[in-house]
N, CA and C of each residue as an Amber inpcrd file, in Angstrom:
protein
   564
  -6.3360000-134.6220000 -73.0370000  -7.2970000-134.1600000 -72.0510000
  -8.0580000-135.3380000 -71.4600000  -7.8790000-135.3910000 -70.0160000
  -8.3290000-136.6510000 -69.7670000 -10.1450000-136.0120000 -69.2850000
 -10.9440000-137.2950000 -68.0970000 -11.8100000-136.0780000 -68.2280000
 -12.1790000-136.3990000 -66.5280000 -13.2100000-135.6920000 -66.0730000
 -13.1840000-135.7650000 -64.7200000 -13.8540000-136.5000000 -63.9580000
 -12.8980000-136.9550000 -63.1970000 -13.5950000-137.8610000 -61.9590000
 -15.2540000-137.6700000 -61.6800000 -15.7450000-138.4980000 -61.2380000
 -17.1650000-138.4430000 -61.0550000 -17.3580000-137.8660000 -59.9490000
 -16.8860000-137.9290000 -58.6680000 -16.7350000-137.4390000 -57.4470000
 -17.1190000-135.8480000 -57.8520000 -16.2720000-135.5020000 -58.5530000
 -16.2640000-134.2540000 -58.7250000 -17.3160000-133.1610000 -59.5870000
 -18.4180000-133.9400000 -60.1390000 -19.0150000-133.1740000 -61.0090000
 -20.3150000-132.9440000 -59.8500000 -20.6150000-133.0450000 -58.8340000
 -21.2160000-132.5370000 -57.5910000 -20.8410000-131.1900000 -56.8060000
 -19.6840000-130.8730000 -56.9790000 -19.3020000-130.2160000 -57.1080000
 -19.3490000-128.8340000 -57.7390000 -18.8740000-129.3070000 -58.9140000
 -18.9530000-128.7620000 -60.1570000 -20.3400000-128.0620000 -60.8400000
 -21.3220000-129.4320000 -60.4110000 -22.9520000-128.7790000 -60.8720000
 -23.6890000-127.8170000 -59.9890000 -22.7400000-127.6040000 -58.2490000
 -23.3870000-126.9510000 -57.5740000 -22.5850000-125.8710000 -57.9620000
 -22.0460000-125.6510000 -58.0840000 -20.7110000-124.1170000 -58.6750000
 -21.7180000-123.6090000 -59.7640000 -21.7950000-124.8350000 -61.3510000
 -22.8910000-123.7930000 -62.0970000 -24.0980000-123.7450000 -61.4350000
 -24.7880000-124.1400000 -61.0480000 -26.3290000-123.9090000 -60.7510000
 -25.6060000-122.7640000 -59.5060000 -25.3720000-122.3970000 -58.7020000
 -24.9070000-120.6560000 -58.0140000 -25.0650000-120.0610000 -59.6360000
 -24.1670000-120.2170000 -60.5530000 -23.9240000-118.8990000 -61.6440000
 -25.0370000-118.4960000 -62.1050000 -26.0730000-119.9570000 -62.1170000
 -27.3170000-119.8890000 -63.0580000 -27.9410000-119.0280000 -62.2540000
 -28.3520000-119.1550000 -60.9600000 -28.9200000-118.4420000 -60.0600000
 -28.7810000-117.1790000 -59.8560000 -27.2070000-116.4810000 -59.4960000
 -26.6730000-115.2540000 -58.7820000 -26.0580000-115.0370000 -60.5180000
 -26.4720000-115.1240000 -60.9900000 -25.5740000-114.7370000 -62.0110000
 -25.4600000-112.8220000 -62.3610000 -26.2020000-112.4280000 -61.6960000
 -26.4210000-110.5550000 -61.5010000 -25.5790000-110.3230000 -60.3220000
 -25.4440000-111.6300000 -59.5120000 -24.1730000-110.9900000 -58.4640000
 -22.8400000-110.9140000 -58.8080000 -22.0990000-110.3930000 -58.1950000
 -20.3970000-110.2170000 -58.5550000 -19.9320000-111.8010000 -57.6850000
 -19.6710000-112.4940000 -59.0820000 -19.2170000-113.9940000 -58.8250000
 -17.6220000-113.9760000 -58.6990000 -17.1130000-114.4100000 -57.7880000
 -15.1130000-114.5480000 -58.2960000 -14.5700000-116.0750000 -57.8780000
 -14.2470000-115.8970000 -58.5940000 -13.6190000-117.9170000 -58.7790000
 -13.0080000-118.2580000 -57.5240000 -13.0510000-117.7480000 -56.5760000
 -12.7570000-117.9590000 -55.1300000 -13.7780000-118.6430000 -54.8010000
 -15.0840000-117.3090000 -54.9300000 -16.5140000-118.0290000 -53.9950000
 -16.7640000-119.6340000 -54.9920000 -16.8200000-119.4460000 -56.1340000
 -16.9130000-120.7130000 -56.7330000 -16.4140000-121.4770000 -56.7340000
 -14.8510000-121.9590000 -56.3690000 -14.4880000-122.9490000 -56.1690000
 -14.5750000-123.3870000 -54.4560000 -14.8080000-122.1760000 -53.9200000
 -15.5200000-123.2530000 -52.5780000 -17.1560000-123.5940000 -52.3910000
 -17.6440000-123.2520000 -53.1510000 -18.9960000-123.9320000 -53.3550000
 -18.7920000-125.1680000 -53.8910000 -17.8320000-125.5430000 -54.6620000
 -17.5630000-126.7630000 -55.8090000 -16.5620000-127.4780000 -54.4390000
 -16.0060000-126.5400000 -53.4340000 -15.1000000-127.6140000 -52.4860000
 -13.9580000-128.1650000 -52.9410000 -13.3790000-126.9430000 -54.0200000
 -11.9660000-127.5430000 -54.6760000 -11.2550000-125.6490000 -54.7540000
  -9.6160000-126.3210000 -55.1260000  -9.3220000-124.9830000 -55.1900000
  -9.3030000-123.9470000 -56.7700000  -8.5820000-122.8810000 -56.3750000
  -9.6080000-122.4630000 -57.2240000  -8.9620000-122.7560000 -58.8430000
  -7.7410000-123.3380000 -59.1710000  -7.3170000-123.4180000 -60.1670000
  -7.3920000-125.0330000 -60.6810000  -7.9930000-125.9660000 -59.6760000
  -8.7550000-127.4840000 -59.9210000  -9.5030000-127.1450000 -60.3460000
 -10.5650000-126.1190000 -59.7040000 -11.7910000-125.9550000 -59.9910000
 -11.7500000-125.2870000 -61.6020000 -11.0400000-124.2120000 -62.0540000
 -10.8410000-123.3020000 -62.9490000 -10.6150000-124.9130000 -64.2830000
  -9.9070000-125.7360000 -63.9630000  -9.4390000-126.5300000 -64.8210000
 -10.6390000-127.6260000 -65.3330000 -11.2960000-127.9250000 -64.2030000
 -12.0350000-129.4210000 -64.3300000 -13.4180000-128.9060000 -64.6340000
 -14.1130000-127.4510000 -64.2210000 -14.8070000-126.9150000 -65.2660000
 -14.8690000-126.7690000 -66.2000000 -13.9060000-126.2960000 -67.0520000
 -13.3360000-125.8040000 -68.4660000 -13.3630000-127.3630000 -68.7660000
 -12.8410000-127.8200000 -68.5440000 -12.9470000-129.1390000 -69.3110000
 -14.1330000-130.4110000 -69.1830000 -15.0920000-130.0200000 -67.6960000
 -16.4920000-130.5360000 -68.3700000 -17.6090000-129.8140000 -68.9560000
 -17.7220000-128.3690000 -68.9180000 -18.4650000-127.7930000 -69.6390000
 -18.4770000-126.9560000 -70.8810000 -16.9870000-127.0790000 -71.0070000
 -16.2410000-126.6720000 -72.6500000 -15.7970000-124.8170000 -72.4120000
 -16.3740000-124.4010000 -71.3210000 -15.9740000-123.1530000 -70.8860000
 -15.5380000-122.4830000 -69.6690000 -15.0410000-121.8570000 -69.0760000
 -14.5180000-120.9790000 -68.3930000 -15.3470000-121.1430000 -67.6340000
 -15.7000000-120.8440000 -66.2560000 -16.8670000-120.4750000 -65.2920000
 -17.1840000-118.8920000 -65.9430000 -15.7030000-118.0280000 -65.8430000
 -16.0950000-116.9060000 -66.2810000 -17.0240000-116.3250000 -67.6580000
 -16.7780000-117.4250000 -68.7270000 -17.4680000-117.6270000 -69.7860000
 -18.7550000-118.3200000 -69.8900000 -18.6120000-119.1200000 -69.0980000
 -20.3150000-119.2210000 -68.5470000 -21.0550000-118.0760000 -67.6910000
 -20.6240000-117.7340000 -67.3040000 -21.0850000-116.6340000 -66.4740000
 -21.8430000-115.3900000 -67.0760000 -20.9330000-115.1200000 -69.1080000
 -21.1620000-114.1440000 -69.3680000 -22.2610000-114.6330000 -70.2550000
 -21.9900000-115.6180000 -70.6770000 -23.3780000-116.3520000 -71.6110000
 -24.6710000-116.2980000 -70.4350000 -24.7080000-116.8150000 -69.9000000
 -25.7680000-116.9000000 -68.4960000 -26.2680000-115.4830000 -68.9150000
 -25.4370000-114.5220000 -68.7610000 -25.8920000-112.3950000 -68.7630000
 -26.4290000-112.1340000 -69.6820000 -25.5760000-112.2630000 -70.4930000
 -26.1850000-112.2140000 -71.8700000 -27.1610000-112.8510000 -72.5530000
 -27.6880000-113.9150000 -72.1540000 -28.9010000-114.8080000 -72.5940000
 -29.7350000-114.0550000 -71.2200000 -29.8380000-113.8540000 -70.3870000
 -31.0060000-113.0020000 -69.6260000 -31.1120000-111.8180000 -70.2140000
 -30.0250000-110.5250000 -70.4390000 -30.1930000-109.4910000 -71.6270000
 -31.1250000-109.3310000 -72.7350000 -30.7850000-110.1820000 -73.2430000
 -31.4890000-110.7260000 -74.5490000 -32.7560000-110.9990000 -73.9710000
 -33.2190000-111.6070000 -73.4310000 -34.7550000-111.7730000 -72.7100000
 -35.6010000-110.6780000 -72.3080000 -34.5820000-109.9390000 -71.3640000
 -35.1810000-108.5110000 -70.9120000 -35.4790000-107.5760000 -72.5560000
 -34.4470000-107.9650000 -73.2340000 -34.5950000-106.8250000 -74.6030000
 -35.3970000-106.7880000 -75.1270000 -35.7270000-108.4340000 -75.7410000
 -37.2280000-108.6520000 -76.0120000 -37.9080000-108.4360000 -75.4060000
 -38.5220000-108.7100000 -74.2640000 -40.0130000-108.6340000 -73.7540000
 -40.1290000-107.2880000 -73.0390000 -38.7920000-106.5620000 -72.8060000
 -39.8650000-105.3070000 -71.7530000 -39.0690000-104.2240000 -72.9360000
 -39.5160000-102.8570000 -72.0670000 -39.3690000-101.8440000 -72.3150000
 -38.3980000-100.6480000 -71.3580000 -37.4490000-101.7350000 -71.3010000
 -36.1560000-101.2840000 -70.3320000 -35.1470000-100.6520000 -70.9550000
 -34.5020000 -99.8410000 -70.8790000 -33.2650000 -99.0400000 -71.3630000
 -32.0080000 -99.7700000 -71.2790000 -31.2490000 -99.9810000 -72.4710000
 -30.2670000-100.9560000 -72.5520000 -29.1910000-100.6880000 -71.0890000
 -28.9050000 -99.3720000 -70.6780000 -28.4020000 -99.2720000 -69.3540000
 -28.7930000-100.1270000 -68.2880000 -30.4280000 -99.6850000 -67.9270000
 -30.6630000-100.8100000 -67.1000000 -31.0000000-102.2110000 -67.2640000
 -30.8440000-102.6580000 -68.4010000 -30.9390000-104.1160000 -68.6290000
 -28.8410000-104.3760000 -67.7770000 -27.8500000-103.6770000 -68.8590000
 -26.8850000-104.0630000 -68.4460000 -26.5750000-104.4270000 -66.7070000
 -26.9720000-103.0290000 -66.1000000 -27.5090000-103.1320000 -64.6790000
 -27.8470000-104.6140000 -64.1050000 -29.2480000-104.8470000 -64.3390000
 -30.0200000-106.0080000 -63.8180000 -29.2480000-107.6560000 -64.2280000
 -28.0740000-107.2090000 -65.0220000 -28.2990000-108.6690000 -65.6950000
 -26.5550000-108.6750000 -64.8450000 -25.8350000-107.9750000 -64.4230000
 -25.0610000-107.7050000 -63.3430000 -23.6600000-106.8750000 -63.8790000
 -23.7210000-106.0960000 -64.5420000 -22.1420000-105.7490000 -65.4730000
 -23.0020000-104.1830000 -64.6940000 -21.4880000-103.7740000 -64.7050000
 -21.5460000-102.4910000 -63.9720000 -20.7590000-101.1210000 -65.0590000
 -20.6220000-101.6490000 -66.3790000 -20.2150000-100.8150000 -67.3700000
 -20.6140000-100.7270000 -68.4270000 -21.3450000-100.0250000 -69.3420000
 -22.1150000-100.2320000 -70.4490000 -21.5210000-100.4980000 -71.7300000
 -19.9470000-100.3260000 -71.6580000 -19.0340000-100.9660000 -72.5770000
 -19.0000000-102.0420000 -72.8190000 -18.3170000-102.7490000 -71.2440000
 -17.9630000-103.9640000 -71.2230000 -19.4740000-105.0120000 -71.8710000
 -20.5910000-104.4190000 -70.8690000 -21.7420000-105.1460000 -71.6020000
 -22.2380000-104.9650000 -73.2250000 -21.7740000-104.2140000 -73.7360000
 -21.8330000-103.8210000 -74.7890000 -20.8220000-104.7970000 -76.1970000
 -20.0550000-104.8020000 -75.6950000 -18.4520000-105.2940000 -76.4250000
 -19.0630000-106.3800000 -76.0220000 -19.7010000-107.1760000 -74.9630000
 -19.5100000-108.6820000 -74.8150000 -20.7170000-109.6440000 -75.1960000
 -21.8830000-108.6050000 -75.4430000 -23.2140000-109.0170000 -76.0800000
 -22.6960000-108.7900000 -77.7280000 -22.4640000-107.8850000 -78.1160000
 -22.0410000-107.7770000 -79.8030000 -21.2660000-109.1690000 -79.9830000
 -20.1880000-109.6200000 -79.3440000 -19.7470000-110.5150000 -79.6150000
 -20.0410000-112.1450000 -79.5480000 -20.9170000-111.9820000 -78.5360000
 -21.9090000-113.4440000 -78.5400000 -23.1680000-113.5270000 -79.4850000
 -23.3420000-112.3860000 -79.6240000 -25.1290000-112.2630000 -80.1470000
 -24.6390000-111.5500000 -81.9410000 -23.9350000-111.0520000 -82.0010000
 -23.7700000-110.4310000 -83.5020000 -23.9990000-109.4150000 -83.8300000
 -24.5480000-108.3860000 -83.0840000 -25.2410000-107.1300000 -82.6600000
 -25.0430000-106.9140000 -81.5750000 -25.1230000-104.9250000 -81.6800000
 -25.3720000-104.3490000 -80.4420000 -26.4830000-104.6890000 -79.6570000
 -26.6210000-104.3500000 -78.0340000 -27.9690000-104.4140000 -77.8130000
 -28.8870000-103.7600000 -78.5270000 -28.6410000-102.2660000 -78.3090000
 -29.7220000-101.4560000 -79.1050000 -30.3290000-102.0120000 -80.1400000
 -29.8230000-102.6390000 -81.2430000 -29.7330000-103.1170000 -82.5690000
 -30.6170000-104.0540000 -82.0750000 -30.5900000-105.0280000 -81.8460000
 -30.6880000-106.4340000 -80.9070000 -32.4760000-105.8540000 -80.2720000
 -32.3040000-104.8160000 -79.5070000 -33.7430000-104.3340000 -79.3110000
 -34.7200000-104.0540000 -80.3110000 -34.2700000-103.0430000 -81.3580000
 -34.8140000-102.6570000 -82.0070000 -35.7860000-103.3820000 -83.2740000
 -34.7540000-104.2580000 -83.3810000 -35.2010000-105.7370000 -83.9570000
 -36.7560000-106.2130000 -83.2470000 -36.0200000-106.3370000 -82.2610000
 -37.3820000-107.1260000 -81.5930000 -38.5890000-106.1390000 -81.6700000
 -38.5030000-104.9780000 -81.2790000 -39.5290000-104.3420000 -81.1210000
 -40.4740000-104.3480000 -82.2020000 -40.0720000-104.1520000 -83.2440000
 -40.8860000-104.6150000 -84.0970000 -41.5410000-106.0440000 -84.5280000
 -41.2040000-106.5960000 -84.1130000 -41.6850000-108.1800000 -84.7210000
 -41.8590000-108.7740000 -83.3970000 -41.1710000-108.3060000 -81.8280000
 -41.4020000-109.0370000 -81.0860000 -42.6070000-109.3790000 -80.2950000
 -42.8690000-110.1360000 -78.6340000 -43.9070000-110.2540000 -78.2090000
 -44.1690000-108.7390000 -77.5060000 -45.4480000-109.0280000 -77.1130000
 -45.9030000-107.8620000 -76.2290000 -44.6830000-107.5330000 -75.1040000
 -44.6240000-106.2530000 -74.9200000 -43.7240000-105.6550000 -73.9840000
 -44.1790000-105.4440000 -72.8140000 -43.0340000-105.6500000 -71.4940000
 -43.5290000-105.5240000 -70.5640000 -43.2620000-104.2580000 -69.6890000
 -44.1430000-103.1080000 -69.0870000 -43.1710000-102.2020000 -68.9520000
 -41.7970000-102.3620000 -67.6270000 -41.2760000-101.4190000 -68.3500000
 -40.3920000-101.6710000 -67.1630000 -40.4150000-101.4610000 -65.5190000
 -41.2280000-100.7030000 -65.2770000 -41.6310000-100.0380000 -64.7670000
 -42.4110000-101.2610000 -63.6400000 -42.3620000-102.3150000 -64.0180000
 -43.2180000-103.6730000 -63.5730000 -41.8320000-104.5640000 -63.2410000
 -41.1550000-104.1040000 -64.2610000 -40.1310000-105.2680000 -63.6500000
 -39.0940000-105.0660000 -62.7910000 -39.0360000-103.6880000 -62.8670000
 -38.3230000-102.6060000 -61.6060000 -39.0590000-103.3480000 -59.9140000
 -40.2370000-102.8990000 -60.4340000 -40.6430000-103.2060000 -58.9130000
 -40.9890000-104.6590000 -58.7100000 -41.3370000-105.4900000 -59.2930000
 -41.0990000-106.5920000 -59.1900000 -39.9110000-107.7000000 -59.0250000
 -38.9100000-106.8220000 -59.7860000 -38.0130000-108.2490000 -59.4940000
 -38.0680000-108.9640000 -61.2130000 -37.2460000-109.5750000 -61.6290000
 -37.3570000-110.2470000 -62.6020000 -37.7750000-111.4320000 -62.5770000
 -38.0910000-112.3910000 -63.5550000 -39.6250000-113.1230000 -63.3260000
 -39.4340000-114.1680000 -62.9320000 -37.8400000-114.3950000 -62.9550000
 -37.6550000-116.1170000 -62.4020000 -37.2310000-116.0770000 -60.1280000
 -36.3500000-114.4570000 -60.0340000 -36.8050000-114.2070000 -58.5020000
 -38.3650000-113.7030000 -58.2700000 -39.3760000-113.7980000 -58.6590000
 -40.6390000-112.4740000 -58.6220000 -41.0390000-114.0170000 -58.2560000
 -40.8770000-115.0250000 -58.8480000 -41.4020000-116.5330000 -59.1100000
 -41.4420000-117.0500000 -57.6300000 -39.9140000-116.7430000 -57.1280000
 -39.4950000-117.3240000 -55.6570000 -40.2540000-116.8620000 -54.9610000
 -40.2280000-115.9750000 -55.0090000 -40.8740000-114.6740000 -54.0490000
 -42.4610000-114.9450000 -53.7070000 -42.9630000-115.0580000 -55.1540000
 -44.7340000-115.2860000 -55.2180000 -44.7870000-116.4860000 -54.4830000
 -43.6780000-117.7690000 -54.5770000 -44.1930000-119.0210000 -53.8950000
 -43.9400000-118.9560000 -52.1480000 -42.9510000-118.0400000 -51.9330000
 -42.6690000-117.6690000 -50.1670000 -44.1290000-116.7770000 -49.7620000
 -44.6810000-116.3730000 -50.6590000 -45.6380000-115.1660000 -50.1430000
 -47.1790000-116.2280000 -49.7790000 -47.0980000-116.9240000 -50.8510000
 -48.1680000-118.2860000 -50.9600000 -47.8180000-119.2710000 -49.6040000
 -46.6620000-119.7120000 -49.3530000 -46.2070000-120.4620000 -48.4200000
 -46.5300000-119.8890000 -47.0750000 -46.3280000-118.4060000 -47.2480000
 -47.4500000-117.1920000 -45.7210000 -48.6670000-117.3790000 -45.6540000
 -49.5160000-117.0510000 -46.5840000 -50.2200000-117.1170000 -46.7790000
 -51.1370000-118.6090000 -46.1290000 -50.6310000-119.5820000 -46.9040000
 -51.1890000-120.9160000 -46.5290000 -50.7540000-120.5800000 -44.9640000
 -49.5090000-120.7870000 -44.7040000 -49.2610000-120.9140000 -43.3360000
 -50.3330000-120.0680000 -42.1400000 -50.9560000-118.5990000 -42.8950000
 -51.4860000-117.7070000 -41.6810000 -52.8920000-118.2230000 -41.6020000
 -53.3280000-119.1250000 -42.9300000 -54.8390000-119.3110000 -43.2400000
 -54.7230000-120.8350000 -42.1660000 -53.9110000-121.4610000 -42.1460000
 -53.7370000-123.1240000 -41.0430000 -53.6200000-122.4220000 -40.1170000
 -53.0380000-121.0510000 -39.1300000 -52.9220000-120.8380000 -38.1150000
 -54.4360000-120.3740000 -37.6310000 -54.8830000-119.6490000 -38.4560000
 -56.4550000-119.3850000 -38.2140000 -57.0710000-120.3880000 -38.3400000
 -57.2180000-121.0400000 -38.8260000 -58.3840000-122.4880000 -38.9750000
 -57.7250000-122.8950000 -37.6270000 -56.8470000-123.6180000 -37.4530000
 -56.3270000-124.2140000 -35.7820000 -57.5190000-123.0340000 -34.9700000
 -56.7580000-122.0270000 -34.7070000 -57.2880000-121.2630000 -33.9550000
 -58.8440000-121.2700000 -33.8950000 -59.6960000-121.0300000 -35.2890000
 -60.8020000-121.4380000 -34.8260000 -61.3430000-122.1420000 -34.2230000
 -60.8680000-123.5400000 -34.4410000 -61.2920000-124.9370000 -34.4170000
 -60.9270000-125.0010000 -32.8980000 -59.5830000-124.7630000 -32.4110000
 -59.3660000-124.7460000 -31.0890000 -60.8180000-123.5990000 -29.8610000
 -61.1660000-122.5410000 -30.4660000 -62.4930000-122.0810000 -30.0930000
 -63.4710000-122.5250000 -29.7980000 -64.1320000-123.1830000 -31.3160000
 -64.8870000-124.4080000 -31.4150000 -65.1390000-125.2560000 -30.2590000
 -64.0470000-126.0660000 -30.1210000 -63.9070000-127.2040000 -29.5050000
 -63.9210000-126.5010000 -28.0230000 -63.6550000-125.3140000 -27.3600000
 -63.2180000-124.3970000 -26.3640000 -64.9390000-124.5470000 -25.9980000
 -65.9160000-124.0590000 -26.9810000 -67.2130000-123.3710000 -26.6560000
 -68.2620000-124.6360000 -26.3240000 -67.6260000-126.0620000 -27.4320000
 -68.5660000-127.3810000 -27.2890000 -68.1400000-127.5670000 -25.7420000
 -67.0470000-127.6060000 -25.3320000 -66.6000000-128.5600000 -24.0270000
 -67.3630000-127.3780000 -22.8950000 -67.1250000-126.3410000 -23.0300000
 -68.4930000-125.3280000 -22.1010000 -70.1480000-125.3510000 -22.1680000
 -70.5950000-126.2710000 -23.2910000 -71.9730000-126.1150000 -23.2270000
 -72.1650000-127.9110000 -22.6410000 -71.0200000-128.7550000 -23.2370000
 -71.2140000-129.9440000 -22.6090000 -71.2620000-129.7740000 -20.9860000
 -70.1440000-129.1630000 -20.2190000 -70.2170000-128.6990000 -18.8040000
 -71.6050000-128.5060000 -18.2700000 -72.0510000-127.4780000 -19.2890000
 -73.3940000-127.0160000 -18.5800000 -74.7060000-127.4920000 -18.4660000
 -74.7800000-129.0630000 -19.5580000 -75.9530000-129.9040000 -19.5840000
 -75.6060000-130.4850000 -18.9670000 -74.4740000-131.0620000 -18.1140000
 -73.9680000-132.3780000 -17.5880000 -75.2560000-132.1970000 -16.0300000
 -75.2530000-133.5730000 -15.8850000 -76.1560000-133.5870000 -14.8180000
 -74.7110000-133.2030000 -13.2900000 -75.9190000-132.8280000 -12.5450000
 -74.7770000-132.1030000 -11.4250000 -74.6730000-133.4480000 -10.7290000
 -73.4340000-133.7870000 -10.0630000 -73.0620000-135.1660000  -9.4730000
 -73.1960000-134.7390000  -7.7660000 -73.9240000-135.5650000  -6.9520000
 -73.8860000-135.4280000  -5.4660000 -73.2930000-135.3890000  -4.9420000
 -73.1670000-134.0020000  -3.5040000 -72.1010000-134.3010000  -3.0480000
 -72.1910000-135.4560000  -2.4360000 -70.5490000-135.7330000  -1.5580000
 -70.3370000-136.5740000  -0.6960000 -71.0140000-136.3060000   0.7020000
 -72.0550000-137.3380000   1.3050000 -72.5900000-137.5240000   2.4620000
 -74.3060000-136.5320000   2.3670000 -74.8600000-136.1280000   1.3320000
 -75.7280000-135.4800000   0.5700000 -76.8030000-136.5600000   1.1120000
 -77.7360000-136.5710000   1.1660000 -79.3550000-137.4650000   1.5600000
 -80.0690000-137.2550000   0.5320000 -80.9050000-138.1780000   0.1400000
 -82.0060000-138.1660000  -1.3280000 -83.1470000-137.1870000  -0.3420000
 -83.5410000-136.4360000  -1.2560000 -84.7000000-135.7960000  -0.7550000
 -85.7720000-136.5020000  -0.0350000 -86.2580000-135.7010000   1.1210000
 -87.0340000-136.4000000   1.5720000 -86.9210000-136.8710000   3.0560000
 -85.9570000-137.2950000   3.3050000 -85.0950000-137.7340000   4.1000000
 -84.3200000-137.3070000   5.3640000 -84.7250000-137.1540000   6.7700000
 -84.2170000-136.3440000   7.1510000 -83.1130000-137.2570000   8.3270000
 -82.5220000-136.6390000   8.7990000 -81.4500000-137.2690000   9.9610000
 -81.8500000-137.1860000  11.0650000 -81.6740000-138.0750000  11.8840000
 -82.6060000-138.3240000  13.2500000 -81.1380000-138.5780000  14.2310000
């Protein structure tokens, strides 16, 4: 096994960081090897052999280590954890967490619940979003925010400066007309 070109792990790190990211989306080694800009059985190969796994096997560790997160901390129904974390069968998620983790989910929950941290309801994380998109989200909403609070300050300030240059107008001494006589003075 030789190992891979350097060129190529740019590639490669933008392919995982998508999985890390979308990893609740339906990923297929198509879209990933043109994110990585190779085809898809280079790509299938020179992954596996710099990260010791499969994309597809990264993919499911990625699920399953967010699973496990949701199990602990909220109060979500192992259905909709499988849901959120992107598996669309409660088997398959089932069969593929027992086998990474050593336990069922349920099992795996139940555990925690007792000994674990405070729970979050679900009911919060439904409408929120889970906490690493809720994260994105809070900093785009902040990024409005700042942005509408600089458009108002401009705007004031442009007022401001609107109302000084009208009161300067109105102290200014009035300038003579052209061909005007000093008081007093008359034309003969």
């Amino acid at each position: 096994m030789g190992t891979v070109h350097d060129d190529l792990l740019v590639g490669l790190r933008r392919a995982r960081d998508r999985i890390d990211r979308h990893y609740a989306d339906p990923l297929d080694l198509d879209a990933l090897a043109a994110t990585a800009g190779l085809s898809k059985y280079h790509f299938l190969r020179c992954f596996a052999r710099t990260y010791g796994l499969t994309p597809h096997a990264y993919l499911t560790e990625r699920r399953v280590e967010r699973a496990q997160d949701l199990l602990r901390a909220t109060n979500l129904t192992v259905t909709e954890v499988c849901w959120l974390v992107g598996y669309s069968g409660l088997g398959s998620f089932s069969t593929r967490f027992r086998r990474l983790v050593g336990c069922s989910p349920s099992e795996y929950q139940a555990r925690w619940a007792a000994t674990g941290p405070p729970r979050i309801p679900g009911c919060f994380v439904m409408m929120h979003g889970l906490s690493d998109r809720a994260a994105e989200r809070s900093r785009s909403v902040d990024s409005d925010r700042a942005a509408e609070r600089s458009r108002s300050v401009d705007s004031d300030r442009a007022a401001e400066r609107s109302r000084s240059i009208d009161s300067d107008r109105d102290r200014a001494i009035p300038e003579k007309p052209v061909g005007a006589r000093p008081p007093g003075q008359s034309s003969a």
